[in-house]
C-alpha positions as CSV (number, residue, x, y, z in Angstrom):
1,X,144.6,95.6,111.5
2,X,148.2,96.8,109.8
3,X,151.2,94.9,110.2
4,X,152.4,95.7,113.7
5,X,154.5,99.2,113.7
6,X,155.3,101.5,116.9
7,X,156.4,105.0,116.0
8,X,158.8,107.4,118.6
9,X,156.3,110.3,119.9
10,X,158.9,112.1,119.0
11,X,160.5,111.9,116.0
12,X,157.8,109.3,114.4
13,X,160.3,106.6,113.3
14,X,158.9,103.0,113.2
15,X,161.1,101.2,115.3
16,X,159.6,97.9,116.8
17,X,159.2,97.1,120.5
18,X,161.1,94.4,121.7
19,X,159.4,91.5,124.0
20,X,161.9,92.7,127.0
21,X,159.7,95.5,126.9
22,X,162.6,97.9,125.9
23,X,161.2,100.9,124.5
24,X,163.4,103.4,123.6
25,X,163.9,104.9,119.5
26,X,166.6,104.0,117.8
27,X,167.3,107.2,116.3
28,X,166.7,109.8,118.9
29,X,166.9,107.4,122.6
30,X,163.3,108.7,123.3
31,X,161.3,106.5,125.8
32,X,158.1,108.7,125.3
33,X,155.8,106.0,123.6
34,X,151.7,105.4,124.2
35,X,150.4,102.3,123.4
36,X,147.5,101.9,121.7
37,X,145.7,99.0,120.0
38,X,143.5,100.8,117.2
39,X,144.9,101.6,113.4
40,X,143.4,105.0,113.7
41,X,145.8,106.8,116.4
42,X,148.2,109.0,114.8
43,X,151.1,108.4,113.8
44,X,153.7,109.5,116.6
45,X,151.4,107.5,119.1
46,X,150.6,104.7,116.8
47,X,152.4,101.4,118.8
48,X,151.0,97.7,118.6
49,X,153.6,95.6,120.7
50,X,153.9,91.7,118.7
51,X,155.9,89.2,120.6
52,X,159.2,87.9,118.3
53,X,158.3,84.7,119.0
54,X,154.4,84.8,118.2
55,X,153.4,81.8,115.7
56,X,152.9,82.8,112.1
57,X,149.3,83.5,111.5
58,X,147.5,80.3,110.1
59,X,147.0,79.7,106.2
60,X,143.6,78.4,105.1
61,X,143.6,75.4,103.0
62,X,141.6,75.6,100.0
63,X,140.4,72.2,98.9
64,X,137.7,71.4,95.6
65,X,134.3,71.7,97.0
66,X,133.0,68.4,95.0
67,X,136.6,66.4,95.1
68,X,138.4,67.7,98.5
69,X,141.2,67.8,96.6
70,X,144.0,70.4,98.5
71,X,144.8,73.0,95.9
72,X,147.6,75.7,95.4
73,X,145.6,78.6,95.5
74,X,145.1,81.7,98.2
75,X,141.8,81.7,99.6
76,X,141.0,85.3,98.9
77,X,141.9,84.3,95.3
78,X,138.9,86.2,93.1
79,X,136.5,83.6,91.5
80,X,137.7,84.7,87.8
81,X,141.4,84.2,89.6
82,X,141.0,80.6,90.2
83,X,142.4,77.4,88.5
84,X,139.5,74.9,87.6
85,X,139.9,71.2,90.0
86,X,142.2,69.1,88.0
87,X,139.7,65.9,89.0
88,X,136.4,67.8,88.0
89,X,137.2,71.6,86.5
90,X,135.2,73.3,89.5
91,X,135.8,76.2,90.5
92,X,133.8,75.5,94.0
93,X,136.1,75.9,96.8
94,X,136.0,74.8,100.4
95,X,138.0,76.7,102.9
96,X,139.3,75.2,106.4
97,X,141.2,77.2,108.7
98,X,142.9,75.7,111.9
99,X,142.8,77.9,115.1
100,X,143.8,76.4,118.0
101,X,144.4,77.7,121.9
102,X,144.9,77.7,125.4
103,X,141.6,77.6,128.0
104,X,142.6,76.9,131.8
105,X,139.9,77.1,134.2
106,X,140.1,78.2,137.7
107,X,137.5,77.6,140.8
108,X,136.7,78.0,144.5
109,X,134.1,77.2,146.5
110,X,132.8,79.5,149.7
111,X,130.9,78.2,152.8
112,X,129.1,80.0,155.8
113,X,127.2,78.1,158.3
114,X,125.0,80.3,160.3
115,X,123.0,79.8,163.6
116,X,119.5,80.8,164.0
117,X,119.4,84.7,164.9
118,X,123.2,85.0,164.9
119,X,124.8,88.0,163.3
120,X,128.2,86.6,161.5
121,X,128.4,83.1,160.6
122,X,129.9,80.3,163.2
123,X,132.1,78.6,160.5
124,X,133.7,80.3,157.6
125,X,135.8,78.1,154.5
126,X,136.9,79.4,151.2
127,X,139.0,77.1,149.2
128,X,140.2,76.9,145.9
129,X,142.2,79.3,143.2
130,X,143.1,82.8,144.4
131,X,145.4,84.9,142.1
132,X,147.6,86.4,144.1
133,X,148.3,90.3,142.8
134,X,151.9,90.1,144.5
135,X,153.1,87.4,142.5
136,X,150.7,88.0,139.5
137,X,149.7,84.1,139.0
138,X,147.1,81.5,140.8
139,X,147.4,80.1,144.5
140,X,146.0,77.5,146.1
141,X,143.9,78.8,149.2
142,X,142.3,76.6,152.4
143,X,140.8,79.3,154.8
144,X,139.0,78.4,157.7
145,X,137.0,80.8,160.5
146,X,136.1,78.7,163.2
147,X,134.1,80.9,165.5
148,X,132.6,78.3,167.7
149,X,136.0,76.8,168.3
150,X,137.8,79.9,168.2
151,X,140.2,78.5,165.5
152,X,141.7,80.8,161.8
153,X,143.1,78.7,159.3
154,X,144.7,79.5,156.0
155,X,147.6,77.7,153.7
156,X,148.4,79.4,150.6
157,X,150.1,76.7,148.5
158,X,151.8,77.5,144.8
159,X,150.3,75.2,142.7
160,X,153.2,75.2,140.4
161,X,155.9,74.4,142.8
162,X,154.0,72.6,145.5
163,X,155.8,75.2,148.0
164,X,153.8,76.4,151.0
165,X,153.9,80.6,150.9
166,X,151.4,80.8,154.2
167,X,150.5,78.2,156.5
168,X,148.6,80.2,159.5
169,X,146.7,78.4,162.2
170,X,146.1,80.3,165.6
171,X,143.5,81.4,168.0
172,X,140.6,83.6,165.8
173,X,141.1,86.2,168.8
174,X,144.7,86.5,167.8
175,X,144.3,87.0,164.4
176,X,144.6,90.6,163.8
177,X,146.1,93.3,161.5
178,X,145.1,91.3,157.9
179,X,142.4,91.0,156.1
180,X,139.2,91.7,157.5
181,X,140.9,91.5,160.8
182,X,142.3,94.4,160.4
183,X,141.4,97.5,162.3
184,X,138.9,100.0,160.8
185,X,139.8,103.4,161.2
């Protein structure tokens, strides 16, 4: 992929999209942008956003295949381009690249218990992560149907914060107008 450019729709000037997410052409105020992720849009809707702050891509190191000696020279250096070792004269090269990132894994668990020619189970649990669409990251969520009992349970706790956001516990006949208690029409 090219260097990251965004073009007004327009006018076409490159202009860059800052991380704020303001996206208006410096030389016409236009706000009238597509984005795209592909080199081959054209040109007035050509727009790849690149945060300011990203970290520069990683260099390979190029050591001596034989020595492991680290050498100053580019890895896409041509064979007839390259410097022989200074240890052994090769022109063998090893190349190492360092990627690193960021994994985060999220889980819950779901539990019916049924009775023997029942229709909806007696005892319902969910815990674990839910993300919550509202506030766009993960929740902790304990939800209990109790049907024998007649008990609904649910605390939806921010992980982050520790802060309880829903803490319901109530009579299952009461609980109406969320969820799948809601009325069907």
């Amino acid at each position: 992929m090219s260097d990251p450019t965004a073009r007004c729709r327009d006018r076409g000037a490159t202009r860059e999209i800052p991380v704020d997410g303001t996206r208006q052409c410096p030389e016409c105020g236009s706000v009238d942008v597509v984005l795209h992720d592909f080199d081959e849009a054209a040109a007035h809707e050509f727009v790849v956003l690149k945060a300011r702050d990203d970290p520069p891509e990683p260099e390979p190191v190029v050591t001596c295949k034989a020595w492991g000696v680290k050498l100053q020279e580019s890895a896409s250096a041509p064979v007839e381009g390259r410097q022989p070792c200074p240890n052994c004269g090769s022109l063998e090269r090893h190349f190492a690249l360092m990627l690193e990132g960021k994994v985060s894994v999220k889980s819950s668990l779901d539990l019916k218990a049924k009775g023997v020619g029942r229709g909806k189970p007696l005892m319902e649990v969910k815990e674990g992560d839910s993300l919550s669409i509202s506030r766009g990251r993960w929740m902790r969520v304990l939800q209990i149907v109790d049907r024998r009992n007649n008990r609904y349970r649910k605390v939806v706790t921010d992980p982050e914060t520790g802060e309880v956001l829903r803490d319901v516990d109530e009579p299952l006949t009461d609980h109406t107008g969320r969820g799948d208690a809601r009325r069907k029409p």
